[in-house]
N, C-alpha and C positions, 0 to 999 in steps of 0.2 A: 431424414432425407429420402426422397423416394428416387430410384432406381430402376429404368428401362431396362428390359435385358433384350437385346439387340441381334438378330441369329447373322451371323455372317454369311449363311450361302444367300439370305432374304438380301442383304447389301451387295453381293455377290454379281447377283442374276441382274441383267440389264437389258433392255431389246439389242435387239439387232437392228445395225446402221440399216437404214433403208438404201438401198441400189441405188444409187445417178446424185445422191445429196438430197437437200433440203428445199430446192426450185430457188435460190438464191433471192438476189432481193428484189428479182421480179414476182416472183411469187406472194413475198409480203406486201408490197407496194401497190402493185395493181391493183388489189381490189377495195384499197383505202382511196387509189383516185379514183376509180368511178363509183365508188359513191361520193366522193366529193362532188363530182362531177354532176351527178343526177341530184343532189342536191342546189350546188346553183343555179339548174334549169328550170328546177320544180320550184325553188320556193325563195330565188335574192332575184332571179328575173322579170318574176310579175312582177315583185313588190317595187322593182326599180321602174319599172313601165307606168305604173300607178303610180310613184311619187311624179314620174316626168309629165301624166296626165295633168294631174294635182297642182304641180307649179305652173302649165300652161294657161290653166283656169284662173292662178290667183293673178299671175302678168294681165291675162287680157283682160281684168275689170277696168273698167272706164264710167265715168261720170254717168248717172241716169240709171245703171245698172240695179235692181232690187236682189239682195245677197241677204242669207244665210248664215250667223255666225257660230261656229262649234259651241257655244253658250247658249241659243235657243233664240237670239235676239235679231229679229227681221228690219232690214233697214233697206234706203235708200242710198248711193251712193251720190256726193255732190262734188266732191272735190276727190281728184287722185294728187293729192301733194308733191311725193315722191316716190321711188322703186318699192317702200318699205311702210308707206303709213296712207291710210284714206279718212276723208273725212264724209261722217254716216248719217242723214236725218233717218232718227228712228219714232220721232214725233215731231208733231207744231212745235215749232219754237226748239226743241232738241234735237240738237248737232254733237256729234261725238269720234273723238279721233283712236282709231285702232290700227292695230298689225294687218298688214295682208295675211298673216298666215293665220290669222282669226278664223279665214273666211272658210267657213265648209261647203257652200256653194251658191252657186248664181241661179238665181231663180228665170225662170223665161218668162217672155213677156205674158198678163196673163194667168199665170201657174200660181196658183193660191196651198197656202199651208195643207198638209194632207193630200193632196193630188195625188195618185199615184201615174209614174213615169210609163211614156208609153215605151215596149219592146220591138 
């Protein structure tokens, strides 16, 4: 069995209490909320601004609109069914019923595959 040998004044010696305490639990706290804090602003606020972008985009499609879906697949819209489903000609004679939340984006009137957006 192996054996520490332990010097008692080493256990002994201990600092010295600092003057006024420890800054209480304002001192730990605070600076656990601001960065909570500078985290919500930098990185859940865009992303909540862009999802509200995002949903206004998929509500406002309406009939006639040419959209973009997250799958690469360019259609027309002909029918808005209901809140949750459209229906797409993406050929002659090819009609097909998908999610609004499919859509990545509405194309404008015009604006062909590859375009780049003006700033």
């Amino acid at each position: 069995m192996l054996t520490i040998p332990l010097n008692p004044l080493f256990l002994a010696e201990a600092a010295p209490a600092a003057p006024g305490g420890t800054g209480g639990l304002g001192g730990m706290f605070l600076p656990m909320i601001i960065v909570i804090g500078i985290f919500y602003f930098m990185m859940m606020r865009p992303q909540q601004r862009k999802e509200k972008e995002r949903r206004a985009m998929i509500d406002s499609v309406k009939s006639g609109d040419r959209i973009l879906f997250s799958g690469g697949i360019f259609g027309t819209v002909t029918n808005a069914k209901d809140p949750y489903t459209l229906v797409v000609k993406i050929a002659d004679n090819v009609k097909i019923e998908v999610a609004r939340g499919a859509v990545a984006k509405v194309m404008d009137k015009g604006e062909k595959f590859g375009d780049k957006p003006e700033k």
